[in-house]
Backbone as CSV, one residue per row, in Angstrom:
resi,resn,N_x,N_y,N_z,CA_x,CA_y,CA_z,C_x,C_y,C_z
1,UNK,0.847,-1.178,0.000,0.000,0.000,0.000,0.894,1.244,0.000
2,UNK,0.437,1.907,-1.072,1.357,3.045,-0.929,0.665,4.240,-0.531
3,UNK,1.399,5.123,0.327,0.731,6.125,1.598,1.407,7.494,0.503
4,UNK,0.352,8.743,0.905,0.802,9.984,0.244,0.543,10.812,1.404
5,UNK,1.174,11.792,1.398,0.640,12.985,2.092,0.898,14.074,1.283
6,UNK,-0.108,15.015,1.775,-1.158,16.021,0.678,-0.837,17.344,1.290
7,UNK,-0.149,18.156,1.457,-0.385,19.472,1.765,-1.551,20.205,0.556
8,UNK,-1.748,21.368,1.436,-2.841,22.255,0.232,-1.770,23.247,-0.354
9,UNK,-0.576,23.630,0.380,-0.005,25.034,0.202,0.360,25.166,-1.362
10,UNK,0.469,26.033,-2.149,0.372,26.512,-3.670,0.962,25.848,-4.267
11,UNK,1.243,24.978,-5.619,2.543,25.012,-5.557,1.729,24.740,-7.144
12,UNK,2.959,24.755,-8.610,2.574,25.008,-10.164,1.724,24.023,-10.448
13,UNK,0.962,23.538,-11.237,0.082,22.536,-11.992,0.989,22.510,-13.082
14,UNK,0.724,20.505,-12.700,2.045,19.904,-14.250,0.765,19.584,-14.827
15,UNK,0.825,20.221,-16.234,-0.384,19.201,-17.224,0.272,18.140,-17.299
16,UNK,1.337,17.565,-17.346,1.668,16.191,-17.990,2.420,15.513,-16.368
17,UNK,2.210,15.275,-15.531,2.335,14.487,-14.481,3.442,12.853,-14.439
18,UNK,4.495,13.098,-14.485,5.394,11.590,-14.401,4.770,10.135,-13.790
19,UNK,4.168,10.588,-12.466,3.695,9.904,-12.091,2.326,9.750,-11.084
20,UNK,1.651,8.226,-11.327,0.864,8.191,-10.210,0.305,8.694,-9.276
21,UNK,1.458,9.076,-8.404,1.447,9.697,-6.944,1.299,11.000,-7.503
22,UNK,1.883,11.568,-8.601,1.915,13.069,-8.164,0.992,13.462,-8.906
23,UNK,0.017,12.875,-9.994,-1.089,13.309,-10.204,-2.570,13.009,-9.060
24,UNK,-1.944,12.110,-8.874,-3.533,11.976,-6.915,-2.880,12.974,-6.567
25,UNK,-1.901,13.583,-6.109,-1.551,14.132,-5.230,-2.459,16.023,-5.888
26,UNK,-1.914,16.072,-6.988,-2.390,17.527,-7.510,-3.738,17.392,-7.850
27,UNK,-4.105,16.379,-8.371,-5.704,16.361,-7.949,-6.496,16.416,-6.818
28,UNK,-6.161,15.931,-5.755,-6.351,16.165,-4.269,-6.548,17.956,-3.727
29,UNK,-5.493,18.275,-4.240,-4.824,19.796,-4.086,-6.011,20.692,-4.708
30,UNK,-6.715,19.874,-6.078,-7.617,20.838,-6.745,-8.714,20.897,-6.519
31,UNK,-8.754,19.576,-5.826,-10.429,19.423,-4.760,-10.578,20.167,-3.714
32,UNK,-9.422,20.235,-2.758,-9.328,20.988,-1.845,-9.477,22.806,-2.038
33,UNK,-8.237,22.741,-3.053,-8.336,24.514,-2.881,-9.792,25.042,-4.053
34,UNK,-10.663,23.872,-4.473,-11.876,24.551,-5.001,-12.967,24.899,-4.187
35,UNK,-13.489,25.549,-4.241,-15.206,25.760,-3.292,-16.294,25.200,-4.147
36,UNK,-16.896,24.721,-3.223,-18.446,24.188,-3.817,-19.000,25.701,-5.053
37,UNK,-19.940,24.905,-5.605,-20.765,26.105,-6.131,-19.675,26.831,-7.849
38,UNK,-18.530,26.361,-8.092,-17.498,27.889,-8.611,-17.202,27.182,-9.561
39,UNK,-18.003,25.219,-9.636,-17.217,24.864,-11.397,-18.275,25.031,-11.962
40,UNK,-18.811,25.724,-13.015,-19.711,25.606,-13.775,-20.564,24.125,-14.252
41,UNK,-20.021,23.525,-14.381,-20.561,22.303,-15.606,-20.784,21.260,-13.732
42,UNK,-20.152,21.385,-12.895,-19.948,20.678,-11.812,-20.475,20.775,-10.555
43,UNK,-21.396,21.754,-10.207,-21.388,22.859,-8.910,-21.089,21.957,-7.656
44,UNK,-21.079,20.665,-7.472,-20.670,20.169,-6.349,-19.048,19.985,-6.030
45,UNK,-18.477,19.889,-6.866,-17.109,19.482,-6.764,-16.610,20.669,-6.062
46,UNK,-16.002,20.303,-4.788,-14.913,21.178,-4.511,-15.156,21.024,-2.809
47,UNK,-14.842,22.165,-1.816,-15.212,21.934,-0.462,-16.200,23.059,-0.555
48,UNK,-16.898,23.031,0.567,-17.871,23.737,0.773,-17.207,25.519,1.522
49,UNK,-17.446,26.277,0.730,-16.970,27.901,1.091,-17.153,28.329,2.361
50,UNK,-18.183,27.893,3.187,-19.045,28.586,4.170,-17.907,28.001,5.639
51,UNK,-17.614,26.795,5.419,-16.999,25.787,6.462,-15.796,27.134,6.908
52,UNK,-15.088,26.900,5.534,-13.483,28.009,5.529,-13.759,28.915,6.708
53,UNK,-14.816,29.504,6.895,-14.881,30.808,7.693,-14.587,30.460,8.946
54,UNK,-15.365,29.114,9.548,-15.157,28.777,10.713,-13.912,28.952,11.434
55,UNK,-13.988,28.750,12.470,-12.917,28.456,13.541,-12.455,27.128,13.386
56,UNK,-11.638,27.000,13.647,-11.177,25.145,13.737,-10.745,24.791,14.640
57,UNK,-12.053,24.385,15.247,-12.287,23.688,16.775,-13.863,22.924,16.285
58,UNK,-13.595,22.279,17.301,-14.953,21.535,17.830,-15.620,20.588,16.905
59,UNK,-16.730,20.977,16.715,-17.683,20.922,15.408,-17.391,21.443,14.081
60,UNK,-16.545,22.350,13.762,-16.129,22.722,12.638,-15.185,22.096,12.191
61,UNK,-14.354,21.227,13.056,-13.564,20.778,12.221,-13.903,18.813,11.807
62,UNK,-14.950,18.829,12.683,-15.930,17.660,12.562,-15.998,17.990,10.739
63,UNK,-17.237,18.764,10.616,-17.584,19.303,9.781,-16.741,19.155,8.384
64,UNK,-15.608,19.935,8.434,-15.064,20.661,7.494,-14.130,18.969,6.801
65,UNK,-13.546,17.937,8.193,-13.346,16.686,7.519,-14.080,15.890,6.662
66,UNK,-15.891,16.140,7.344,-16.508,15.427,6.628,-16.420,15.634,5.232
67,UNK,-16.605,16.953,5.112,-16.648,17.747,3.882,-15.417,17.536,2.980
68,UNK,-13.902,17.118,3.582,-12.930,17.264,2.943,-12.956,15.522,2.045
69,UNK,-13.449,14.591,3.286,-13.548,13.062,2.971,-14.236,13.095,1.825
70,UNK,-15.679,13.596,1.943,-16.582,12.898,0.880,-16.078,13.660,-0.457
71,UNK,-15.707,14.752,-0.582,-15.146,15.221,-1.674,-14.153,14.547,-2.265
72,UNK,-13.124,14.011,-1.773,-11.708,13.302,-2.066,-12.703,11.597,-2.858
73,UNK,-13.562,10.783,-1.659,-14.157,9.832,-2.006,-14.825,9.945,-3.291
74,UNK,-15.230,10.942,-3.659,-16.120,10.826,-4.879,-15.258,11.563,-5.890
75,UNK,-14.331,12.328,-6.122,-13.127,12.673,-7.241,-12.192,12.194,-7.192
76,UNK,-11.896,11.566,-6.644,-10.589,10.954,-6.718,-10.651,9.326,-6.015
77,UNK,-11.243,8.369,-6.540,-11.844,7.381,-6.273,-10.668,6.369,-5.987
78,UNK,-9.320,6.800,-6.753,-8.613,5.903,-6.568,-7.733,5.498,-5.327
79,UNK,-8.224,6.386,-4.340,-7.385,6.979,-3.091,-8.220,6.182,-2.118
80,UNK,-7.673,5.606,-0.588,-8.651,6.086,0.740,-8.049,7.002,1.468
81,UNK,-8.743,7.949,2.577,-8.389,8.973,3.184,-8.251,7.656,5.156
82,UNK,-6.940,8.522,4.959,-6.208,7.710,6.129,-6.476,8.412,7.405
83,UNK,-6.307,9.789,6.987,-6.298,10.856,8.087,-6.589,12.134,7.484
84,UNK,-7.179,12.653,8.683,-6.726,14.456,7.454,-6.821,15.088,8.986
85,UNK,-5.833,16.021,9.076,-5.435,16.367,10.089,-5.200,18.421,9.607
86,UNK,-4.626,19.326,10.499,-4.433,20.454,10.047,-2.929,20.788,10.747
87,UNK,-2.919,22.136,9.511,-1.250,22.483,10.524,-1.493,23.976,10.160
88,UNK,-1.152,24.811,10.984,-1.160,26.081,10.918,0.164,26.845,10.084
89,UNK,-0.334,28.007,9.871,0.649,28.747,8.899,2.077,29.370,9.676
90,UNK,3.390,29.421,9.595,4.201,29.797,10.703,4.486,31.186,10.846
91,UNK,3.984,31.858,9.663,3.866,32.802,9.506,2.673,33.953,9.992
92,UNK,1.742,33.355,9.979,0.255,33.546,10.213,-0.372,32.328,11.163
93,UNK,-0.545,32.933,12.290,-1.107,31.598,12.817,-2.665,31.717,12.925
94,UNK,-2.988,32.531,12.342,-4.587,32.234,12.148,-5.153,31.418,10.548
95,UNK,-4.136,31.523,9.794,-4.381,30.541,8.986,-3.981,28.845,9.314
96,UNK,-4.934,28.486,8.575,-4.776,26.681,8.933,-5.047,25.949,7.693
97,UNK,-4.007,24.626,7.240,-4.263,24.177,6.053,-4.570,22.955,6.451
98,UNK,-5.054,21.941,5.657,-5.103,20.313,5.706,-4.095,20.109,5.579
99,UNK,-3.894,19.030,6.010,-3.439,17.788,5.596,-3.679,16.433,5.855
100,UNK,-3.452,15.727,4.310,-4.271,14.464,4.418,-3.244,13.504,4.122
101,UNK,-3.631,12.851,4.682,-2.683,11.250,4.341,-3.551,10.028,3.594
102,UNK,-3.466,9.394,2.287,-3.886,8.849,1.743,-2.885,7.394,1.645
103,UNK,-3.355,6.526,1.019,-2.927,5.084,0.362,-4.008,4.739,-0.935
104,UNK,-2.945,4.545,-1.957,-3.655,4.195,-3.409,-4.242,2.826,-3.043
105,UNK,-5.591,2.743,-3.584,-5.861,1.294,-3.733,-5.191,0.361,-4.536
106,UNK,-4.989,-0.517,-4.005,-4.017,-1.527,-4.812,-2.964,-1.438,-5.030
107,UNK,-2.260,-0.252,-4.697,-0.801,-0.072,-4.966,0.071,-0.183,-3.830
């Protein structure tokens, strides 16, 4: 089983991807940094906008996993979600990003 971990933080889009891992991986990235509602042809794909605002505690971050799981489960099918956990910005500590830890099926 092979394990990935997913930051969200920016980083270029390869159209042509070497491998496996690093296309789950930038697809992951595009689920995440999309909001519900913003693909045209798609309006569900992405995370839900409203969650972002929250605080991340409690129930929101209940929430905002559920939201991160079922999105990943249904675009990116080839993955399971192991964990998804957060890490704050070191710069900004009121920002907070995911991170998820995955394993390819079958691989």
């Amino acid at each position: 089983m092979k394990t990935l971990i997913v930051d969200t933080l920016k980083k270029e889009i390869d159209f042509m991807p070497r491998t496996l891992e690093a296309e789950i991986t930038q697809n992951v990235r595009t689920i995440l940094s999309t909001y519900k509602h913003s693909v045209p042809l798609d309006r569900r794909f992405g995370v839900e906008g409203a969650i972002i605002d929250n605080p991340v505690i409690g129930e929101s971050v209940a929430l905002l996993q559920s939201d991160i799981f079922e999105a990943i489960k249904k675009y990116e099918p080839r993955v399971n979600v192991e964990e998804i956990g957060f890490s704050t910005d070191t710069v900004d500590p009121s920002k907070v990003y995911p991170r998820i830890i995955l394993s390819i099926k079958g691989g």
